[in-house]
C-alpha positions in Angstrom: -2.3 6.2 32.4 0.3 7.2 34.6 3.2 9.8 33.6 5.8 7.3 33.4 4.6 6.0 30.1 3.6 9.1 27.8 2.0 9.2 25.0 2.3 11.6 22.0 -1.5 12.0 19.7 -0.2 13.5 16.2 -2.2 14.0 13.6 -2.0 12.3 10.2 -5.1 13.0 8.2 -9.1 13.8 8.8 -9.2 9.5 9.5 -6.2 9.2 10.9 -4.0 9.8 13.6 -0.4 8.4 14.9 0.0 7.6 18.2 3.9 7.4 19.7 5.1 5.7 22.4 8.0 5.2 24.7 9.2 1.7 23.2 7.8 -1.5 21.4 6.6 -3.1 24.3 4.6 -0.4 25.5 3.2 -0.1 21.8 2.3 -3.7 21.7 0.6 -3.7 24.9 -1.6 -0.9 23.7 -2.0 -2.7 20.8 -3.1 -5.8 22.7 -5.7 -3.7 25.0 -7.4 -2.1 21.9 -7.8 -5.5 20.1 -9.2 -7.3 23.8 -11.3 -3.5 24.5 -11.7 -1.7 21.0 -12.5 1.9 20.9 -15.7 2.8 19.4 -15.0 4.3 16.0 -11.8 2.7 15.6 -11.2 0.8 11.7 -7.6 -0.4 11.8 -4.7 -0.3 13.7 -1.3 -0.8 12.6 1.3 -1.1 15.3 5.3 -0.6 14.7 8.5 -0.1 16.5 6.8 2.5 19.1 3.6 3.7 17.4 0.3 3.0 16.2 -1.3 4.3 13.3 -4.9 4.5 14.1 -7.8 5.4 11.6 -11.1 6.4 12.7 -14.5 7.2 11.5 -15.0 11.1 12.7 -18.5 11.0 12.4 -18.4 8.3 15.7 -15.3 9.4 17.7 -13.5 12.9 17.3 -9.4 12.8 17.7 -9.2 14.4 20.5 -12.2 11.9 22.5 -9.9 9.0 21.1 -7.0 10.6 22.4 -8.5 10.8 25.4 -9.7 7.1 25.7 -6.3 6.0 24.3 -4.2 7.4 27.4 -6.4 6.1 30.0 -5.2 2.4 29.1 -2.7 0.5 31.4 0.9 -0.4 29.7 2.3 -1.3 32.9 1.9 -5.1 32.2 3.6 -6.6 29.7 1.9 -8.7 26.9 2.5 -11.9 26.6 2.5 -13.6 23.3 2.0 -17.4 22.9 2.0 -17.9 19.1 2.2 -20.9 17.1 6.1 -21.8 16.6 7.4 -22.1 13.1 10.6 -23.0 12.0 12.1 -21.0 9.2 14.7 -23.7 7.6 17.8 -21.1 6.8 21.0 -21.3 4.7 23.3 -19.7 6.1 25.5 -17.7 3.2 24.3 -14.4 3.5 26.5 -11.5 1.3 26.9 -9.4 5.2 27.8 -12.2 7.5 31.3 -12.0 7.6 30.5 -8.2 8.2 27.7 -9.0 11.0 30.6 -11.5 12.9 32.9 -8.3 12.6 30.4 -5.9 13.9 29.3 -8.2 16.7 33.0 -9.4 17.8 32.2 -12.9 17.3 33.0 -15.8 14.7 30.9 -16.5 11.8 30.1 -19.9 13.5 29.0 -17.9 16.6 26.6 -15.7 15.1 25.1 -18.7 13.3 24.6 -20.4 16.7 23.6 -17.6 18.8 21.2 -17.1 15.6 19.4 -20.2 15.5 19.6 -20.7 19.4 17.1 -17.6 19.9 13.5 -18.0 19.5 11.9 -14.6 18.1 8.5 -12.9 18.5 6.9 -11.2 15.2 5.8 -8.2 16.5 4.3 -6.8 13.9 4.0 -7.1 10.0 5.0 -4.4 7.2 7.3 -3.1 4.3 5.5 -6.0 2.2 3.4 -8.4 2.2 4.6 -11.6 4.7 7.2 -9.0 6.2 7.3 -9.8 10.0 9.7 -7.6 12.1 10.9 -10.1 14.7 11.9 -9.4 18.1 13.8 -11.3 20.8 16.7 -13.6 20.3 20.2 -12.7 21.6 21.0 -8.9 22.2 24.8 -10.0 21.1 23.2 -9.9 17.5 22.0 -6.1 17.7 23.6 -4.7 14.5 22.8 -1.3 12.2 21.5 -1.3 9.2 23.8 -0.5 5.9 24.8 2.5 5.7 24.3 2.0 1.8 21.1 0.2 0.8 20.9 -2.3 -1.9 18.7 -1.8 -4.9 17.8 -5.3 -5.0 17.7 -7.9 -2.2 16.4 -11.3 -3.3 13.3 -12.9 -1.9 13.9 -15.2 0.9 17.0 -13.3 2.5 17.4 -13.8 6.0 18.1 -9.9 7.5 19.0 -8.1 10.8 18.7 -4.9 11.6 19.0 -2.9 14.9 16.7 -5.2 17.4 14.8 -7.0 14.6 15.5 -9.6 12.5 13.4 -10.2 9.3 13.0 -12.5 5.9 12.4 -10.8 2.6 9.0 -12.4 1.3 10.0 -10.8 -2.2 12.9 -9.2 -4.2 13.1 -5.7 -3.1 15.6 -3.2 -2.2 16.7 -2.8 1.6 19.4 -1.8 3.9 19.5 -4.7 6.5 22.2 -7.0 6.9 22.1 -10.3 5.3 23.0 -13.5 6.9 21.3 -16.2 5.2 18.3 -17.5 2.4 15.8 -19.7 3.2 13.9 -21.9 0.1 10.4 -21.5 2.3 8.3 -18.5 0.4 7.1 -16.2 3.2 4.3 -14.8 1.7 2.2 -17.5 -0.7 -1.1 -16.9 -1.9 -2.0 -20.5 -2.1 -1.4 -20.6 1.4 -3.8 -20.1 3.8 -3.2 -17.3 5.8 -0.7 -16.7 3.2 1.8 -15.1 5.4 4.7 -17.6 6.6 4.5 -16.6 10.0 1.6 -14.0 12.1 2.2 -11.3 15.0 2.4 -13.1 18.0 3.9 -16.6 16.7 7.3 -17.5 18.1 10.1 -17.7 15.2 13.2 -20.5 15.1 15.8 -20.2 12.2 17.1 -23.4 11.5 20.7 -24.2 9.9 20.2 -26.4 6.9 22.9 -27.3 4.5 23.0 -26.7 0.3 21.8 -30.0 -0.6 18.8 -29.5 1.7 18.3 -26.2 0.6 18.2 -26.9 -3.1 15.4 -30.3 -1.9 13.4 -27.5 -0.8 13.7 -25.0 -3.4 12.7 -27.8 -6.2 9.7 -28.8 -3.6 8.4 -25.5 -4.1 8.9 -25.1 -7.9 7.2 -28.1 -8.0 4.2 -27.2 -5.9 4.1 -23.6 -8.1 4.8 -24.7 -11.5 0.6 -25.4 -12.2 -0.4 -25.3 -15.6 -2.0 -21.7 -16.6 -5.7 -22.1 -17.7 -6.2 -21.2 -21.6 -9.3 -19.0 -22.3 -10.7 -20.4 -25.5 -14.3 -20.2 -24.9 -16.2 -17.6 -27.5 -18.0 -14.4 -25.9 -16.3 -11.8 -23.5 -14.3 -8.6 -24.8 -11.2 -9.0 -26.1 -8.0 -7.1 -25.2 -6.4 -5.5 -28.9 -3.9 -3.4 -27.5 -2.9 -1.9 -23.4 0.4 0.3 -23.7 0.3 0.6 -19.9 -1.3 -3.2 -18.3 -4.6 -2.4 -17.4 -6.0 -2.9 -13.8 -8.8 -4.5 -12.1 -9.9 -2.3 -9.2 -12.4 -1.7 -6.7 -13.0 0.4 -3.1 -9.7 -1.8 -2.0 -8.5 -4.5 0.5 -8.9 -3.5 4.0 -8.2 -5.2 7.5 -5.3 -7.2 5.9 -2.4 -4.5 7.6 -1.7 -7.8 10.5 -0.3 -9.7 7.4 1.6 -6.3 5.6 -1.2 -5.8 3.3 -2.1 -2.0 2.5 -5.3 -1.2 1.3 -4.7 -0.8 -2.6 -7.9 0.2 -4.3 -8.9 2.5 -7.5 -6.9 5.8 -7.8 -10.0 7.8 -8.7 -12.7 6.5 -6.5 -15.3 8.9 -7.1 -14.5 7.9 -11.1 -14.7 4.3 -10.2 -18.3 4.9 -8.8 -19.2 7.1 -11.6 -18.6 4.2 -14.5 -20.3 1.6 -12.1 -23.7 3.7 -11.9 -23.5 4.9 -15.7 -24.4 1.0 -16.1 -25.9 0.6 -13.4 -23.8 -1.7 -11.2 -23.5 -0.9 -7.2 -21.0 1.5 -6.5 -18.5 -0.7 -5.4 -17.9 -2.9 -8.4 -14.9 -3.7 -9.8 -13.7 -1.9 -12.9 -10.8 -1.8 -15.1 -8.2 1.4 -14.1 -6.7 2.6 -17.5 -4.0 4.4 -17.0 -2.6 6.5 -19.8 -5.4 5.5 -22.8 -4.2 3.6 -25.7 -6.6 0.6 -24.8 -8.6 -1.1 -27.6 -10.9 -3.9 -27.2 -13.0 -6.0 -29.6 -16.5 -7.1 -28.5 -17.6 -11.1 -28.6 -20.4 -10.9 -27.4 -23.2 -7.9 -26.7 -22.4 -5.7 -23.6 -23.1 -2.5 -22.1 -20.3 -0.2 -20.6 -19.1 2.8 -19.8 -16.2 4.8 -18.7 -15.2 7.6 -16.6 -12.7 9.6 -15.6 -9.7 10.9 -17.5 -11.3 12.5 -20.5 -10.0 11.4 -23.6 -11.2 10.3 -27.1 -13.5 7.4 -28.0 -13.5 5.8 -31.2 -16.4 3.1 -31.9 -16.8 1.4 -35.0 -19.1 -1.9 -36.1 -17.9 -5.0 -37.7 -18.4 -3.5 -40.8 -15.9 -0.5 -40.0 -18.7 2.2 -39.7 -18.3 4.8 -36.9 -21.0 4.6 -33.7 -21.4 7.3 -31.6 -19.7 6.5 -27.7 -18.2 8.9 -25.3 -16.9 9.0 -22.0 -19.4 10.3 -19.4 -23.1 8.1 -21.1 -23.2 4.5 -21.4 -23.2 2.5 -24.6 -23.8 -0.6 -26.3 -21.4 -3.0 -27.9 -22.1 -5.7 -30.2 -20.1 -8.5 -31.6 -17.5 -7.4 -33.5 -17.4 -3.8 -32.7 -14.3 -2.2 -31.7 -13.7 0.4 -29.1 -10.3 2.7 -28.8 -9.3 5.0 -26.3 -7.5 7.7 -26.9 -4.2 9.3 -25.0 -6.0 11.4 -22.3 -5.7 15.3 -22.6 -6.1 15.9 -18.9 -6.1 13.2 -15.9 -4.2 9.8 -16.0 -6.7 7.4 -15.2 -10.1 6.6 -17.1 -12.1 3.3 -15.4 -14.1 1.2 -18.0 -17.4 -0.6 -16.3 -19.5 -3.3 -17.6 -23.3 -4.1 -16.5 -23.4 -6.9 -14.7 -19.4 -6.7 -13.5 -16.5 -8.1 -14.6 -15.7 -12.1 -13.8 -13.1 -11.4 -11.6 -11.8 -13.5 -8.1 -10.9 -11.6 -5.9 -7.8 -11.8 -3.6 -7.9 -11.7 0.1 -11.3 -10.4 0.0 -11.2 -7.7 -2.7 -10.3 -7.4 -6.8 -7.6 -4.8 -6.7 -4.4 -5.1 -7.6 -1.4 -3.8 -5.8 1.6 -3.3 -8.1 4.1 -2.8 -5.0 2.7 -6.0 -3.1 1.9 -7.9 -6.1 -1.3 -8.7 -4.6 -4.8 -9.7 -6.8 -6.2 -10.1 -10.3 -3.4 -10.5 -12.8 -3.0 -7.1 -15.1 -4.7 -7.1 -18.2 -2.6 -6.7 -21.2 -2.9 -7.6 -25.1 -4.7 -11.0 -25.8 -6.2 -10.8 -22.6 -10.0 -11.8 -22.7 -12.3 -9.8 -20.3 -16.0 -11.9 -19.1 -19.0 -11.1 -17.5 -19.2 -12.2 -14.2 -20.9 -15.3 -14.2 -25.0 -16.0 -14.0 -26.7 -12.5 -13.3 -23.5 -10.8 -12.0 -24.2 -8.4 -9.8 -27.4 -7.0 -9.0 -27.6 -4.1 -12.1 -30.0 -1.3 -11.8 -31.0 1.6 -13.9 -28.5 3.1 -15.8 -27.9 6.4 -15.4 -27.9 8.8 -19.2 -24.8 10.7 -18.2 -22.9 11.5 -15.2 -21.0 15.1 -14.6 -16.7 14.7 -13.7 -16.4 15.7 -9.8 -13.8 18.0 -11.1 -12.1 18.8 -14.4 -9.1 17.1 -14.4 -5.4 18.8 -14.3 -2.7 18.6 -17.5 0.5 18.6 -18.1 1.7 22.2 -17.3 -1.2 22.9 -14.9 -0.7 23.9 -11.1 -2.8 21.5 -8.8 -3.4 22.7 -5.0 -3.7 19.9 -2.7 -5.4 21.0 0.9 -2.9 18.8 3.5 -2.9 18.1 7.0 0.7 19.1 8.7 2.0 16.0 10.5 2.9 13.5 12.1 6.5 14.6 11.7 5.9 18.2 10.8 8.6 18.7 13.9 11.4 16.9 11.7 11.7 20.0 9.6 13.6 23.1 9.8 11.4 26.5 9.5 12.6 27.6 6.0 11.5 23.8 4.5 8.2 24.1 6.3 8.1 27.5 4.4 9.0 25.8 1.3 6.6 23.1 1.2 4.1 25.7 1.8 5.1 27.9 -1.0 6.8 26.4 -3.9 5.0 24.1 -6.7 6.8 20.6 -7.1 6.9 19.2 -10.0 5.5 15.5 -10.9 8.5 13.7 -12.4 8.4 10.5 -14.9 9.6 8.1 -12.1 5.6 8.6 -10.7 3.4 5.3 -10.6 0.4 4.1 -8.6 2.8 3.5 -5.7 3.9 7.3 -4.8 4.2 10.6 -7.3 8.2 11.2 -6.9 8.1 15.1 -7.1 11.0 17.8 -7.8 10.9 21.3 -6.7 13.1 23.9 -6.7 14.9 23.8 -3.5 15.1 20.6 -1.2 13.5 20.2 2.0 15.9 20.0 5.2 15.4 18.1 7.9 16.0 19.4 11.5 16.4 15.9 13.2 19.1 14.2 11.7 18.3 10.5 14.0 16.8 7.7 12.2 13.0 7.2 12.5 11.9 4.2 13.4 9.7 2.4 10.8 6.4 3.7 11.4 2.7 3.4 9.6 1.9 5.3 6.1 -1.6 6.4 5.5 -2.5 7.4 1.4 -1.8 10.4 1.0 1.0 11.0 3.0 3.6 13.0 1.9 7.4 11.5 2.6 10.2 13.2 2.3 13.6 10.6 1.6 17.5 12.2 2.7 17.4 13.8 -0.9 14.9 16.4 0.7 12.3 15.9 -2.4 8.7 14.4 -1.4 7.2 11.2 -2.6 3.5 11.4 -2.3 2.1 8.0 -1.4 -1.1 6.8 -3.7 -2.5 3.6 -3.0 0.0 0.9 -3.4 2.8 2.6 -1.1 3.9 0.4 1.5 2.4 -0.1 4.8 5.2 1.2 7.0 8.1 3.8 6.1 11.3 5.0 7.8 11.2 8.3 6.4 9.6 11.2 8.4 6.0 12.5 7.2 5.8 16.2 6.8 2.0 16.2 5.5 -0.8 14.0 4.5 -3.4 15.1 1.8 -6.6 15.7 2.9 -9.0 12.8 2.1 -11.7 14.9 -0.1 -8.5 15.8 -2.3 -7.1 12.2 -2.6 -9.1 11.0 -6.3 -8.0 14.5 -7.9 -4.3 13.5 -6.6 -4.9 10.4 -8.3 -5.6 12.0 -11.7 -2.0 14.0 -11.6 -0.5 13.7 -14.6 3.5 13.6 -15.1 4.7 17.4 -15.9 1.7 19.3 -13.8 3.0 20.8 -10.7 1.4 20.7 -7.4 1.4 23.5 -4.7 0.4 22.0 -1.0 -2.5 24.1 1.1 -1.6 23.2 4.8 -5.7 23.5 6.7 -4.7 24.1 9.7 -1.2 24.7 11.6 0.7 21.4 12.6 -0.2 20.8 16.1 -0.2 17.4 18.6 -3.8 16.3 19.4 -4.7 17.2 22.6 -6.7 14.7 24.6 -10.2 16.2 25.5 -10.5 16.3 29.5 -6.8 18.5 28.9 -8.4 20.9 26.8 -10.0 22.8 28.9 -7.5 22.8 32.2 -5.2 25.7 32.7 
């Protein structure tokens, strides 16, 4: 690669790494040569504005060999893109287009035209599931974002925002500017792909009136209002009571990132295996996440489970009321009519619940987890629900194993956690004293904490030294963001695929199950690994 287009290797985690570039196209057409001339070792790529987030199995290709075989590639040429076309029918009555004509100089009937005269490129998907960022169009419609976001954008807006333009497949908050609605989900499950539109297709907005936008809208109730199937049919375990909805996980949902699907998965993977060979199901099997205890179930039928995890108190008792012996850790028998209680767990937040021969559950896009931000897979399982055995001989069961040892004890309330991190990719975006900070003060894990990111509070904020805006780039789990308020979010498994936020660190992969056991009130001290530093490509390490 020649030294007109540079290349910047930081490092994110022990899998992954971000690469930054000079500019979207450039990205894209790296993107474009790795998907025509992969890189051994390589998993997944996610491309944004100017980077690619890259993770990559060590054990096959070290960072700074990919780094190397990354800046060897031509970005001279630039990609061309013939998608399909799709036309996104739009109603134009957007809350900020009054306020995009002002910005722009021109009329509210100009911006519509210039608008759907355009034909955009999705260059890439992210923020949510169905979320394309679309490029192209007319520069005249360039406009920043809000300088106050709104808490709640409804599903279906229309949006632009710098270069891109955008449709909100679901209610969530945001900062672009709206100009319109369209009736036409963006992101459907019954679909197939479910995302509206792919990267690569070419994008037309087309001005429709009220009357047609209301035809549509009842076409899609319509098509969505489907009659939910009842569950009479005896057998199964039966939900009494879930506090917190329950969870069917597994390993997670990978190689969906080119439709703005994260990964998802159990919290506690190493628990998740645990409960799956205590009844001897493959690893990988889904289970139920339990967050929190308070979950009762009454058997229908005979079964055997287990649970591991967050320790916390079993109660067993027979149809009869007598007390049977069950703890967390061994498996055990139920029969019909026995009921089985967890307790509130002293220590951890999440205990997973296995049954031999699996749970009967479909999975979604290829895997059984659900993700609470992208409201993607199984439905939660709440009071009245009724759990089944997968059907026939479910999975292949095995031996059970009698007990199986916690791979750590898990924190409580009160407790200080240490988290080993890797500095970066944005390390630079801090001043010296909050880079001393992170590294010295414990944070504390607030109430506002869910499976999507542990919002922490410590006792001085983190200041930025780059005050620019960062262009949305790729999130790994794990990675530690840190919002204008200057305290960090810690991303867990549902947190969106792409961020504008810088990174200052990334937990370390061997710690991320014990992050995932965190309760709310423990505090958490972060153990940088090694110093931030860009990833040098391999031939340069050893020149002078």
């Amino acid at each position: 690669m020649s030294d007109a287009t540079p290349m910047r290797f930081l490092p994110v985690s022990l899998r992954v790494l971000l690469v930054e570039l000079e500019g979207l196209d450039e990205t894209l057409a790296l993107f474009a040569s790795l998907s025509a001339d992969p890189v051994a070792g390589i998993d997944e790529v996610l491309p944004a504005a100017r980077t690619l987030m890259i993770r990559f199995r060590p054990e096959i290709v070290t960072p700074e060999k990919l780094a190397e075989a990354l800046r060897g590639r031509d970005l001279s040429a630039r990609i061309e893109r013939p998608g399909a076309l799709v036309e996104v029918p739009t109603l134009y009555d957007g809350e900020d287009l009054a306020e995009v004509a002002a910005l722009t100089g021109l009329t509210v009937a100009e911006v519509i035209a210039r608008h759907t005269a355009g034909e955009y490129t999705v260059a890439f998907s992210g923020f949510a599931p169905g979320f394309g960022y679309l490029v192209g169009g007319d520069n005249a419609l360039h406009v920043p974002r809000r300088r106050s976001p709104r808490t709640r954008i409804p599903a279906g807006s229309v949006a632009l925002a710098g270069p891109f333009a955008g449709v909100y497949p679901q209610e969530s908050p945001g900062g672009w500017q709206l100009i319109g609605t369209t009736p036409v989900p963006v992101w459907d499950l019954s679909r197939d792909p479910p995302a509206f539109f792919q990267p690569g297709d070419r994008v037309r907005f087309v001005s429709i009136d009220a009357t047609e936008a209301e035809r549509l809208r009842a076409r899609e109730a319509d098509r969505a209002a489907l009659p939910a199937p009842e569950d009479a049919a005896p057998g199964g375990l039966a939900v009494l009571a879930a506090p917190m909805p329950a969870l069917f996980q597994d390993r997670g949902r990978f190689g969906e990132t080119r439709q703005g699907v994260s990964s998802s998965g159990a919290l506690d993977l190493g628990a998740m295996r645990a409960a799956n060979r205590l009844v001897g199901n493959p690893a990988e099997t889904p289970v139920l996440e339990i967050t929190g205890g308070g979950f009762a179930l009454e058997a229908r039928q005979g079964a055997v489970v287990a649970l591991a995890g967050a320790p916390a108190a079993l109660s067993l008792a027979d149809a009869a009321g007598r007390r049977l012996g069950a703890e967390i850790g061994r498996p055990f028998s139920l029969e019909p009519g026995d009921r089985l209680a967890l307790g509130a767990p002293g220590r951890g937040m999440r205990t997973y619940l296995a049954w031999r021969g699996g749970f009967e559950v479909a999975p979604v896009l290829g895997s059984a987890s659900t993700d609470t931000l992208a409201h993607v897979g199984p439905p939660s399982v709440r009071a009245g629900t009724v759990l089944r055995q997968a059907a026939g001989a479910g999975v292949a069961a095995g031996p059970v194993a009698l007990s199986m040892e916690p791979a750590f004890v898990c924190p409580a309330p009160g407790e200080t956690v240490t988290l080993d991190v890797v500095m970066g990719p944005r390390t630079d975006w801090f001043t010296p004293a909050a880079l001393a900070l992170f590294e010295s003060q414990a944070f504390e894990v607030t109430p506002q904490s869910s499976r999507v990111g542990m919002r922490l509070q410590g006792p001085e904020p983190l200041e930025r030294r780059e005050r620019g805006e960062l262009a949305s780039e790729g999130t790994a789990t794990g990675a530690i963001q840190v919002p204008p308020s200057g305290q960090p979010v810690l991303f867990l498994a549902d947190h969106p695929l792409t961020g504008g936020y810088p990174v200052i660190a990334c937990v370390a992969e061997h710690h991320l199950d014990l992050a995932g056991q965190i309760p709310v009130g423990a505090f958490i001290r972060f153990r940088p690994i090694r110093p931030f530093a860009e990833i040098a490509p391999l031939a340069r390490q050893d020149q002078p």
